[in-house]
DSSP file (Angstrom, degrees, kcal/mol; ACC not computed):
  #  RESIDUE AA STRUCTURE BP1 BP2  ACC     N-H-->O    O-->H-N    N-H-->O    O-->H-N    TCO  KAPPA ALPHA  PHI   PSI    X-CA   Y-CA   Z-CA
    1    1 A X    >>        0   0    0      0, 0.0     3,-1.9     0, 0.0     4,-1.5   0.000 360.0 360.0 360.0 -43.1  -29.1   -2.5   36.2
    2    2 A X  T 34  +     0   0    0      1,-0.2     3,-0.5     2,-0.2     0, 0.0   0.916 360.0  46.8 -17.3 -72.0  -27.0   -5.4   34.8
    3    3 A X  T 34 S+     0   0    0      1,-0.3    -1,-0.2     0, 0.0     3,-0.1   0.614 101.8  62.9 -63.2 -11.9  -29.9   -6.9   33.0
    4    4 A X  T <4 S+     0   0    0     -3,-1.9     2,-0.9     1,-0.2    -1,-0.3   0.900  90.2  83.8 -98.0 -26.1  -31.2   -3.8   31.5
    5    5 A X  S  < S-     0   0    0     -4,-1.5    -1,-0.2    -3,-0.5     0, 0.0  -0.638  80.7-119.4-112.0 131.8  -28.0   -3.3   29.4
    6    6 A X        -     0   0    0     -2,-0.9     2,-0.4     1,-0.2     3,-0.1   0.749  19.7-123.6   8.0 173.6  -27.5   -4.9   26.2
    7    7 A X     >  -     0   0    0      1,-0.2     4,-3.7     4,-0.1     3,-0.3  -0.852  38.2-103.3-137.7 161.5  -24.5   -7.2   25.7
    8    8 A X  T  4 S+     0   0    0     -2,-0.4     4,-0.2     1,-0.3     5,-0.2   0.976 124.2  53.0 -72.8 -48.6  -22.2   -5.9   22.5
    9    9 A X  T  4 S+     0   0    0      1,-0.3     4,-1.2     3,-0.2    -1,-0.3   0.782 104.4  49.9 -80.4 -12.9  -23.7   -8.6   20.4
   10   10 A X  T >> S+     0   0    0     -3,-0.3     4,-2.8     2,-0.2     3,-1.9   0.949 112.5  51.9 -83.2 -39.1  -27.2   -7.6   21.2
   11   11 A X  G >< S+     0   0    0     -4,-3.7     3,-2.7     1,-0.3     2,-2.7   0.542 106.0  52.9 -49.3-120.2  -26.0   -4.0   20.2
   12   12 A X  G 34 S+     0   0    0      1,-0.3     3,-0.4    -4,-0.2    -1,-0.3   0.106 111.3  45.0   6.7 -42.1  -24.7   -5.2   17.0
   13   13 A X  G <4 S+     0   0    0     -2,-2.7    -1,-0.3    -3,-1.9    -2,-0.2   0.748 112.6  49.9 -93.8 -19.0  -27.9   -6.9   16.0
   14   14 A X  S << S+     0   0    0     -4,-2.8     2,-0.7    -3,-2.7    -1,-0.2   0.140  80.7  89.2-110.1  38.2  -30.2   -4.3   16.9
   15   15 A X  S    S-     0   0    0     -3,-0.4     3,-0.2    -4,-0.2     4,-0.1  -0.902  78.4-127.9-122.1 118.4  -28.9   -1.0   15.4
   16   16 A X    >   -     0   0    0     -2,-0.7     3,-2.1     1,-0.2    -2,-0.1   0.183  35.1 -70.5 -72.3 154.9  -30.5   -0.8   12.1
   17   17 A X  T 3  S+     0   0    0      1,-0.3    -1,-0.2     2,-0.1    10,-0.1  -0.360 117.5  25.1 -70.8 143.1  -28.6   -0.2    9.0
   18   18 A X  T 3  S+     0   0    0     -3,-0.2    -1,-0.3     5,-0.1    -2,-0.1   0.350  78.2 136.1  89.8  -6.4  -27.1    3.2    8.2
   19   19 A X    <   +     0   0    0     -3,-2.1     2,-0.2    -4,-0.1    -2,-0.1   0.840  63.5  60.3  -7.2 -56.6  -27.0    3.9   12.1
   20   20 A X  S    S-     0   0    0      2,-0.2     6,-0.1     3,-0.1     4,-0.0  -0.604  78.0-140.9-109.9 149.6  -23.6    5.2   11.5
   21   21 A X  S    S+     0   0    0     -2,-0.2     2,-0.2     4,-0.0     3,-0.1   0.659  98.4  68.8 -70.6 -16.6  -22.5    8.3    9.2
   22   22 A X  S    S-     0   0    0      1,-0.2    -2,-0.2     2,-0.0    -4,-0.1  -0.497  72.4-161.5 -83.3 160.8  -19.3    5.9    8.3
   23   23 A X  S >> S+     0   0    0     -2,-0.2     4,-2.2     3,-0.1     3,-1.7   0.559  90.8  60.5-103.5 -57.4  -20.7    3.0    6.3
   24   24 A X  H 3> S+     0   0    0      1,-0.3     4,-1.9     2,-0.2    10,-0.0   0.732 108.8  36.0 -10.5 -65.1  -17.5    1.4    7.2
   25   25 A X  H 3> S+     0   0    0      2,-0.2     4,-0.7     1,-0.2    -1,-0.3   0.592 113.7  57.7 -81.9 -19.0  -18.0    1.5   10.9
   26   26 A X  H <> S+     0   0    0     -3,-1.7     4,-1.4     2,-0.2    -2,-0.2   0.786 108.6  47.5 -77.4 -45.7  -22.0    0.8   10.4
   27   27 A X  H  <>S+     0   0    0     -4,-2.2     5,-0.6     2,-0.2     3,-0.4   0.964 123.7  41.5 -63.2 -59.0  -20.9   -2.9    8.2
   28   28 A X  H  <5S+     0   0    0     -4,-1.9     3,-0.4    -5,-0.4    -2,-0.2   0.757 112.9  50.2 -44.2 -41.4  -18.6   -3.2   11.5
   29   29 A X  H  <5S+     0   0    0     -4,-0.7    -1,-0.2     1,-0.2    -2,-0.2   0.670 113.2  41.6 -85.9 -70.0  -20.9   -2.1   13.8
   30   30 A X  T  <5S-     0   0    0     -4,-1.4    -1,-0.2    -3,-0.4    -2,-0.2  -0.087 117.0-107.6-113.7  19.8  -23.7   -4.4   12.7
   31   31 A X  T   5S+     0   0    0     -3,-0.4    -3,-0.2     1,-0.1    -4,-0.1   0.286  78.0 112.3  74.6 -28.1  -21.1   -7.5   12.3
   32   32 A X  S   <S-     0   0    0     -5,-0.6     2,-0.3    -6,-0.2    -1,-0.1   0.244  70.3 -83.6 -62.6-169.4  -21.0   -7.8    8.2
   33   33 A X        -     0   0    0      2,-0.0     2,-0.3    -6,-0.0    -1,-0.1  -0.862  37.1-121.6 -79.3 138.7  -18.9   -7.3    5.6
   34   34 A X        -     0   0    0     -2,-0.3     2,-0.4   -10,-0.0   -10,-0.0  -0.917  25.9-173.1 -61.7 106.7  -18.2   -3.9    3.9
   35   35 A X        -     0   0    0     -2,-0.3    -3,-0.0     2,-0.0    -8,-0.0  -0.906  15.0-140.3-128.3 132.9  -18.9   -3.9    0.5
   36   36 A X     >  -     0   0    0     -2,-0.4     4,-0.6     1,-0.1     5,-0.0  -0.417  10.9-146.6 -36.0 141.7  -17.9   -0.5   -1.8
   37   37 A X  T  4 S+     0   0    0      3,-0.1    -1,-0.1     2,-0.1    -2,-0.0   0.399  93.5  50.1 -81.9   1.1  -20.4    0.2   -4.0
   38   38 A X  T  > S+     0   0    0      2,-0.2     4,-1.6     3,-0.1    -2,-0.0   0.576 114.2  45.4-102.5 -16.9  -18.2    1.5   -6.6
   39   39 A X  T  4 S+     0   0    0      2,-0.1     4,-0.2     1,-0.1    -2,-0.1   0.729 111.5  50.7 -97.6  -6.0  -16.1   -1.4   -6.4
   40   40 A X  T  X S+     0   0    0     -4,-0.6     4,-1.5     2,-0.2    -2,-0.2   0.677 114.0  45.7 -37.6 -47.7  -18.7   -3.4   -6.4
   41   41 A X  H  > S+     0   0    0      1,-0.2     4,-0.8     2,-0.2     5,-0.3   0.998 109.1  56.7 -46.9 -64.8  -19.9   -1.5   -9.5
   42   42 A X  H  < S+     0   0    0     -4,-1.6     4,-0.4     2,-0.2    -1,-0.2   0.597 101.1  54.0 -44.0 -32.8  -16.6   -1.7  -10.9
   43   43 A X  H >> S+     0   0    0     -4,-0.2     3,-3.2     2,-0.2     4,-1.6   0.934 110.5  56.4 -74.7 -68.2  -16.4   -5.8  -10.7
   44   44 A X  H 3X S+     0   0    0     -4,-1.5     4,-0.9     1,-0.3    -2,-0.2   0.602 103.0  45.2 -23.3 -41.3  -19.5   -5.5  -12.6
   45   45 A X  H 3X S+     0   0    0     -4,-0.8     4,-2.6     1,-0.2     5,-0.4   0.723 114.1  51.9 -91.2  -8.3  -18.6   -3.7  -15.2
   46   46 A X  H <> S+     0   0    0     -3,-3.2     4,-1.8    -4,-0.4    -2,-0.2   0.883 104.6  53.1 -93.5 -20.4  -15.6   -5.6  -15.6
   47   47 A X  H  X S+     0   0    0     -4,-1.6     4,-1.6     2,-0.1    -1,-0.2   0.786 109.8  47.2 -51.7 -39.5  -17.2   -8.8  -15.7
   48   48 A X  H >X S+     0   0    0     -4,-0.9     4,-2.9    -5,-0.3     3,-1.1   0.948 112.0  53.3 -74.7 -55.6  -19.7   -7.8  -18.5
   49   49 A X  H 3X S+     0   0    0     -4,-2.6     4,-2.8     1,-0.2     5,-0.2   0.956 108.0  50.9 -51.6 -40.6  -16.8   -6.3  -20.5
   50   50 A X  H 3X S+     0   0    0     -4,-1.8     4,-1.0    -5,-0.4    -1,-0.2   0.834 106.9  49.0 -66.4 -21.2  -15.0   -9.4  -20.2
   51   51 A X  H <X S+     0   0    0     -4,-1.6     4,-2.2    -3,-1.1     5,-0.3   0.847 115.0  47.8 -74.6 -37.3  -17.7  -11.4  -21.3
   52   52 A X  H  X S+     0   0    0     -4,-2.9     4,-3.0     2,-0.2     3,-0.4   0.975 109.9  54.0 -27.6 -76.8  -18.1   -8.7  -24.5
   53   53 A X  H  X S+     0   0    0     -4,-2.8     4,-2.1     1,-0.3    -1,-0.2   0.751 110.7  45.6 -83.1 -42.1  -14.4   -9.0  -24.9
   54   54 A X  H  X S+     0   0    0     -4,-1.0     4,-1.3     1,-0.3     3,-0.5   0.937 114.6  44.7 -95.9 -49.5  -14.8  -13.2  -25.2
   55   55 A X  H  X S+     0   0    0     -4,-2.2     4,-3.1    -3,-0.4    -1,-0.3   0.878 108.3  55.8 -59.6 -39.1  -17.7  -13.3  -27.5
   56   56 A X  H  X S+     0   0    0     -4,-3.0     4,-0.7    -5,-0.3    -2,-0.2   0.925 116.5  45.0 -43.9 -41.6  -16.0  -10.4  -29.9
   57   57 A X  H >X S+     0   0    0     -4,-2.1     4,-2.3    -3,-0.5     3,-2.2   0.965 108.2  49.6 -46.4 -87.2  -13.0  -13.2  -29.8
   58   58 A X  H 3X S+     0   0    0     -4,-1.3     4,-1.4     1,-0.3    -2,-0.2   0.523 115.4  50.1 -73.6 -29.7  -15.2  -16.0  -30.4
   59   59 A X  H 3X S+     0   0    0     -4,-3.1     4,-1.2     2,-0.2    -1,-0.3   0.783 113.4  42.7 -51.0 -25.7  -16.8  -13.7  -33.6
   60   60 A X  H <X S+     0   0    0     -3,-2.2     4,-2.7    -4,-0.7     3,-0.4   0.917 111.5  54.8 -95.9 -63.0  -13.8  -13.0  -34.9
   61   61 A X  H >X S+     0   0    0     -4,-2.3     4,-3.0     1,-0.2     3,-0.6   0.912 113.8  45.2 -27.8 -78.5  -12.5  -16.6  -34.4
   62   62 A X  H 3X S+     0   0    0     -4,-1.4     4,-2.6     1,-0.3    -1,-0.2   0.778 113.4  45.3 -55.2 -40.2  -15.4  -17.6  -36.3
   63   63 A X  H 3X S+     0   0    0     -4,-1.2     4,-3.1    -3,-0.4    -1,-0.3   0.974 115.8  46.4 -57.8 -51.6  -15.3  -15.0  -39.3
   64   64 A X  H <X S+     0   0    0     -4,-2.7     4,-2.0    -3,-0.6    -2,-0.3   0.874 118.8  47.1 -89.1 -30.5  -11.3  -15.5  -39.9
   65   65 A X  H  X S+     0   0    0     -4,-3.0     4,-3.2    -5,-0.4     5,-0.4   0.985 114.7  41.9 -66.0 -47.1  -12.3  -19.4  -39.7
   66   66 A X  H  X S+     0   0    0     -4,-2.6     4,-1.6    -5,-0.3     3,-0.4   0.871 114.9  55.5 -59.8 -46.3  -15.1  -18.9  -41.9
   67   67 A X  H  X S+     0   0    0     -4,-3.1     4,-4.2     1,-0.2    -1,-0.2   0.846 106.2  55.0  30.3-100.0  -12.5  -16.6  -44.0
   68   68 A X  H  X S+     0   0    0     -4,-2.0     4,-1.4     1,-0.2    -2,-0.2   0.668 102.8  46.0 -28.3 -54.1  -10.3  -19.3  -44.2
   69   69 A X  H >X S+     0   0    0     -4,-3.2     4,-1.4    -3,-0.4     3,-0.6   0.909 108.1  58.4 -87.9 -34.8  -12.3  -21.9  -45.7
   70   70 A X  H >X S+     0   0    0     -4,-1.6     4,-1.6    -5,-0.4     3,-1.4   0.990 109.8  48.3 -58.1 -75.2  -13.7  -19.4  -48.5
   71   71 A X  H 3< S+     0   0    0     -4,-4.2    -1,-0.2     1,-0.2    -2,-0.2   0.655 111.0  45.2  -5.0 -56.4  -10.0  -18.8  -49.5
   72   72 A X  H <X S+     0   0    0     -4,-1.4     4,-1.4    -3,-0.6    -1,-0.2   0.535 115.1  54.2 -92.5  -9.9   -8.7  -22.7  -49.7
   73   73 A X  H <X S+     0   0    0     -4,-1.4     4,-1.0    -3,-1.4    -2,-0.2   0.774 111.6  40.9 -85.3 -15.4  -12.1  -23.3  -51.6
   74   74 A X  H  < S+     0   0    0     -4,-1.6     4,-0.5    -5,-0.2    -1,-0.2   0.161 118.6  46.3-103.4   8.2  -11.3  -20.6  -54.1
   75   75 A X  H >> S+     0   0    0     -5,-0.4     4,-4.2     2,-0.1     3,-0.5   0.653 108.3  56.2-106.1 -66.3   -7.7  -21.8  -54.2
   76   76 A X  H 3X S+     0   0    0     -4,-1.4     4,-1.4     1,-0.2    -2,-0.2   0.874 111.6  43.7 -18.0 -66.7   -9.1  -25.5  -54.5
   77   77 A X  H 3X S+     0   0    0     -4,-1.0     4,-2.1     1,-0.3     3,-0.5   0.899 112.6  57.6 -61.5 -46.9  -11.1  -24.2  -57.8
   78   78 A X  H <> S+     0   0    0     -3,-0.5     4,-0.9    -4,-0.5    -1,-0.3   0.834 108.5  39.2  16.0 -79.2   -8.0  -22.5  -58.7
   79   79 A X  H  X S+     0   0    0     -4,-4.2     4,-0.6     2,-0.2     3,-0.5   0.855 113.7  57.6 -64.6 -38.6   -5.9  -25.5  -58.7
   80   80 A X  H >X S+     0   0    0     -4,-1.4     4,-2.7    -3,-0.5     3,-1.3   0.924 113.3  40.6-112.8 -74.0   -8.8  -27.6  -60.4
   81   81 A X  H 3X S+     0   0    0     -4,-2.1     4,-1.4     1,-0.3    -1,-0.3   0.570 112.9  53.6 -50.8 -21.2   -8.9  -25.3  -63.3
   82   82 A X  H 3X S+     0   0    0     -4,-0.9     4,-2.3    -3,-0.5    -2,-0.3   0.748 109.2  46.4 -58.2 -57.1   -5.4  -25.0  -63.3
   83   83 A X  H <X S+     0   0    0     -3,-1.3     4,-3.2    -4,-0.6    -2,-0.2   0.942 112.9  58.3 -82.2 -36.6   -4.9  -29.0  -63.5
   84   84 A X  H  X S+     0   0    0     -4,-2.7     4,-0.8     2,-0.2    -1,-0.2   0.829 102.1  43.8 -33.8 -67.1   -7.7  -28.8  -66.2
   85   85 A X  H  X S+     0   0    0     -4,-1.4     4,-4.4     2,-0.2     5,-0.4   0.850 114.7  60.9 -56.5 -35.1   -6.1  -26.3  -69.0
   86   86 A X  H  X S+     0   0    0     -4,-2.3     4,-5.5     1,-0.3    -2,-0.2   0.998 106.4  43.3 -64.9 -41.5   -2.8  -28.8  -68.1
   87   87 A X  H  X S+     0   0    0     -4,-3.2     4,-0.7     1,-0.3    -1,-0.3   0.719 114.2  51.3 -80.6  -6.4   -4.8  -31.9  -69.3
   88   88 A X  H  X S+     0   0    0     -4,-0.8     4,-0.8     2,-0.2    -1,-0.3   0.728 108.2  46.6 -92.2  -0.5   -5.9  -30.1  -72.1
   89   89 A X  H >X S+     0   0    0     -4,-4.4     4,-2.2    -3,-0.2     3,-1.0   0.956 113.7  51.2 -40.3 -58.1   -2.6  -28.9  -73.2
   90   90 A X  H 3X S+     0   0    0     -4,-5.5     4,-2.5    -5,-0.4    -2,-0.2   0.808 107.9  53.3 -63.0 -23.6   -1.5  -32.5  -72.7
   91   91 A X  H 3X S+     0   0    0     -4,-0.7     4,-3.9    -5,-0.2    -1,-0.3   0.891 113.2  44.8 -66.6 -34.9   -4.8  -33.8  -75.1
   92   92 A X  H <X S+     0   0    0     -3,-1.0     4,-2.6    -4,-0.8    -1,-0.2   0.855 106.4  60.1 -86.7 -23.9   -3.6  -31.4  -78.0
   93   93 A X  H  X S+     0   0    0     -4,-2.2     4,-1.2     2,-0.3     3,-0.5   0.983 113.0  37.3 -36.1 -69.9   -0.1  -32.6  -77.4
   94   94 A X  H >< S+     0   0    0     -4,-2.5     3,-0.9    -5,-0.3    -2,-0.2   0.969 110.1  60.0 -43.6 -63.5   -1.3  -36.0  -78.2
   95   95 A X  H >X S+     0   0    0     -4,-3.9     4,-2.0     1,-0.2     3,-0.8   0.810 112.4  39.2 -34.0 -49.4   -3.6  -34.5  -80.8
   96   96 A X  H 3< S+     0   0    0     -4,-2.6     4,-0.3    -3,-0.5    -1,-0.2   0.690 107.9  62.2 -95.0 -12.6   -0.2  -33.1  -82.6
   97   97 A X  T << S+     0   0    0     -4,-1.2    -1,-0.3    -3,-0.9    -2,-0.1  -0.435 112.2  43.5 -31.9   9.2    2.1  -36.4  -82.0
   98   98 A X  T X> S+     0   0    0     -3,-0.8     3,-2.0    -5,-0.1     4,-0.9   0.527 104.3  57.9-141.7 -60.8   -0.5  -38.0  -84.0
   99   99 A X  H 3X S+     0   0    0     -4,-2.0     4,-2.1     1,-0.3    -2,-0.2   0.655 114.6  41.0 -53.4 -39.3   -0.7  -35.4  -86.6
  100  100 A X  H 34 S+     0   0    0     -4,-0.3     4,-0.3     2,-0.2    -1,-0.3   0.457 103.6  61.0-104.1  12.7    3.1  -35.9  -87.3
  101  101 A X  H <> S+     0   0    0     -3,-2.0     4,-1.5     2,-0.1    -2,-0.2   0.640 107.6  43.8 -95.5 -11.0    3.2  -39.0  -87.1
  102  102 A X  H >X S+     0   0    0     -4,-0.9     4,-1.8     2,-0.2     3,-0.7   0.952 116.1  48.1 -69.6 -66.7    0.6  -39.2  -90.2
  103  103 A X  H 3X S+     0   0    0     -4,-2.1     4,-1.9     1,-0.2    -3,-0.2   0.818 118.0  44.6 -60.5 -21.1    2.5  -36.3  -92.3
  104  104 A X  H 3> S+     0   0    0     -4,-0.3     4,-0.9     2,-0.2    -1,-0.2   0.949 116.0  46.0 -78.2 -41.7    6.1  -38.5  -91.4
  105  105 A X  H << S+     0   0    0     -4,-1.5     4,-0.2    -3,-0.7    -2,-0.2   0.727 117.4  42.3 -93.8 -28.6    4.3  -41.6  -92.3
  106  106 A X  H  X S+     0   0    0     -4,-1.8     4,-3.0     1,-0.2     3,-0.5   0.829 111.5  60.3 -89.6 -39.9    2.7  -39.9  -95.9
  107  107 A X  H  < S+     0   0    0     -4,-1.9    -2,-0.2    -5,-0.3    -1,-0.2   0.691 101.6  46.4 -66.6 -15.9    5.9  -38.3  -96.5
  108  108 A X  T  < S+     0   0    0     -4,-0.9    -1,-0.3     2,-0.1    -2,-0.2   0.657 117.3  45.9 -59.9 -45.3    7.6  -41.3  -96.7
  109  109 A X  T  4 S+     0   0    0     -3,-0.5     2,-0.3     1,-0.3    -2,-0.2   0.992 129.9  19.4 -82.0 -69.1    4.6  -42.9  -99.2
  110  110 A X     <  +     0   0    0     -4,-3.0    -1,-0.3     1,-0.1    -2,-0.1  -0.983  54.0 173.2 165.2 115.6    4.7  -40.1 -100.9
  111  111 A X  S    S+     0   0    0     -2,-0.3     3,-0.2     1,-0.2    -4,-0.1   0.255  84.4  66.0-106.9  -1.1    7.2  -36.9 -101.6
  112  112 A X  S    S+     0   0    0      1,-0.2     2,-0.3     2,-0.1    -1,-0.2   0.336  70.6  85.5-125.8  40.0    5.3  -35.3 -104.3
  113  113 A X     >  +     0   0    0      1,-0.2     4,-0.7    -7,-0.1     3,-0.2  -0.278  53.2 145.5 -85.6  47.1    2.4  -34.3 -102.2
  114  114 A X  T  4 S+     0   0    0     -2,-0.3     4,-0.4     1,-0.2    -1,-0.2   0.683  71.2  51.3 -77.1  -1.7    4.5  -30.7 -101.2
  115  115 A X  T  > S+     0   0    0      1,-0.3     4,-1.5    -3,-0.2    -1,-0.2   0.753 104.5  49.4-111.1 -19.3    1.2  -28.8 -101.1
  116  116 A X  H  > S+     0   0    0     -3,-0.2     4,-1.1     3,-0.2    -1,-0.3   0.710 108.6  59.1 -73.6 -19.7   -0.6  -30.8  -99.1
  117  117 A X  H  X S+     0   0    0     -4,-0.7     4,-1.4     2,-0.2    -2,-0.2   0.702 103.3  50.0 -84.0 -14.2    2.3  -30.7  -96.8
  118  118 A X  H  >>S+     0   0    0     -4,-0.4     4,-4.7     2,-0.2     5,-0.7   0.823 103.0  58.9 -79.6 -50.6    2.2  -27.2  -96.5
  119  119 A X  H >X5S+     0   0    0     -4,-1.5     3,-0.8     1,-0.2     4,-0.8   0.859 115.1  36.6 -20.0 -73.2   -1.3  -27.2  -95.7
  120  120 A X  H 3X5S+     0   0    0     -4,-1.1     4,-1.2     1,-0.3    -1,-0.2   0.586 108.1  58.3 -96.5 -30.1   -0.7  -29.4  -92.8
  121  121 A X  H 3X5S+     0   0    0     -4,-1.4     4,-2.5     2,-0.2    -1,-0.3   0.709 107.9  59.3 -57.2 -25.4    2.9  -27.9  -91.6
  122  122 A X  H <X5S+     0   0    0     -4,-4.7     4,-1.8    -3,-0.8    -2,-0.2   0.902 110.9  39.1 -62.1 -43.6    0.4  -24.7  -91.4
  123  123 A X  H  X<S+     0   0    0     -4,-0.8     4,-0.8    -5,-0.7    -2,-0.2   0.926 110.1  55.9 -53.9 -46.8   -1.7  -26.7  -89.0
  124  124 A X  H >X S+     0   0    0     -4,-1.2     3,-3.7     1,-0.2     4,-1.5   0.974 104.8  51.6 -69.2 -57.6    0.9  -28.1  -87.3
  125  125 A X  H >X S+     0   0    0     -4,-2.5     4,-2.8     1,-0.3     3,-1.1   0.899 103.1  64.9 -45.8 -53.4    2.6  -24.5  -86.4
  126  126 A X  H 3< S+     0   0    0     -4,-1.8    -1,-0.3     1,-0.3    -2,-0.2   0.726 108.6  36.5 -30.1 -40.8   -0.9  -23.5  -85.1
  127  127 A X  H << S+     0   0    0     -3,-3.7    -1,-0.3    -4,-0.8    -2,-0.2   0.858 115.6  50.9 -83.8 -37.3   -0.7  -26.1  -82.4
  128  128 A X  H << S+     0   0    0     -4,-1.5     2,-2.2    -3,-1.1    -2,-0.2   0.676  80.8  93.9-100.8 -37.6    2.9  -25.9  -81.5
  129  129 A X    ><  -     0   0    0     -4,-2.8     3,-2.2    -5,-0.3     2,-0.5  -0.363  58.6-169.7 -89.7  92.4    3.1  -22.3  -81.1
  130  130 A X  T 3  S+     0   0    0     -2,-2.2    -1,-0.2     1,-0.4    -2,-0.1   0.378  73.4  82.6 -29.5  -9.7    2.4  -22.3  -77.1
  131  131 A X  T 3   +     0   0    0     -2,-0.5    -1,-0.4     2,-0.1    -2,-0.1   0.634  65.9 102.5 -98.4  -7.8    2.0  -18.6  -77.5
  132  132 A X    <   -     0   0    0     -3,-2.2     2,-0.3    -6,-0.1     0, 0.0  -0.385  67.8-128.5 -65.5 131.5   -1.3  -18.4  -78.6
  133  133 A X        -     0   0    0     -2,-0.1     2,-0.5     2,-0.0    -1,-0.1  -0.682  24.0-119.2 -85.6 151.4   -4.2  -17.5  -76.7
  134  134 A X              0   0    0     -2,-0.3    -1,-0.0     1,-0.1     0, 0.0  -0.781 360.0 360.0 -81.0 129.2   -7.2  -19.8  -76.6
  135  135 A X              0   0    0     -2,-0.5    -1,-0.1     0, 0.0    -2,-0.0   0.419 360.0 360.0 -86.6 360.0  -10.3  -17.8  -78.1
């Protein structure tokens, strides 16, 4: 009678899954692990989201870089155009430093040129007044 019954490990191997109404006691039962299937489910979904979550990142990263560089390239052009108007201020500068140093140098030759001097003091104001828009 010995031999005819089972040893607990042979039970264990041979009662087929779902034996048991418990699932609990059926994973026990049959030696395994127990696994939820809704907290199995539940790692799933949280795995996927988190991989969502890290590529939304790694878009966003990539936009606000991308952003970024559009910004210091429009600032760049900015500046460029900026340094531009300064070196032509500074040309006309020259341009009018030259222009009185001719009318100082002709007034000096020669004091009874006044209408020609107006002429050219008209000019001069033209240059000098900083308030002027360029058309």
């Amino acid at each position: 009678a010995g031999s005819e019954e089972p040893t607990p490990m042979e039970e264990s191997t041979s009662l087929p899954e779902g034996f048991f109404d418990d699932p609990i006691q059926d994973a026990k039962a049959r030696g395994i692990e127990y696994k939820d299937p809704a907290e199995e489910e539940w790692e799933a979904f949280k795995k996927e989201i988190s991989a969502e979550v890290a590529a939304a990142d790694e878009a966003q990263a990539e936009g606000e870089l991308q952003d970024t560089e559009e910004r210091q390239l429009d600032e760049i052009e900015e500046q460029m155009q900026a340094w531009s108007r300064v070196r032509d201020a500074e040309i006309k500068k020259d341009q009018v430093d030259e222009k009185l140093k001719i009318v100082k140098s002709s007034k000096k030759e020669d004091d009874s040129g006044d209408s020609d001097m107006d002429d050219d003091n008209m000019d001069m104001d033209e240059f000098l007044d900083w308030r002027l828009k360029k058309s």
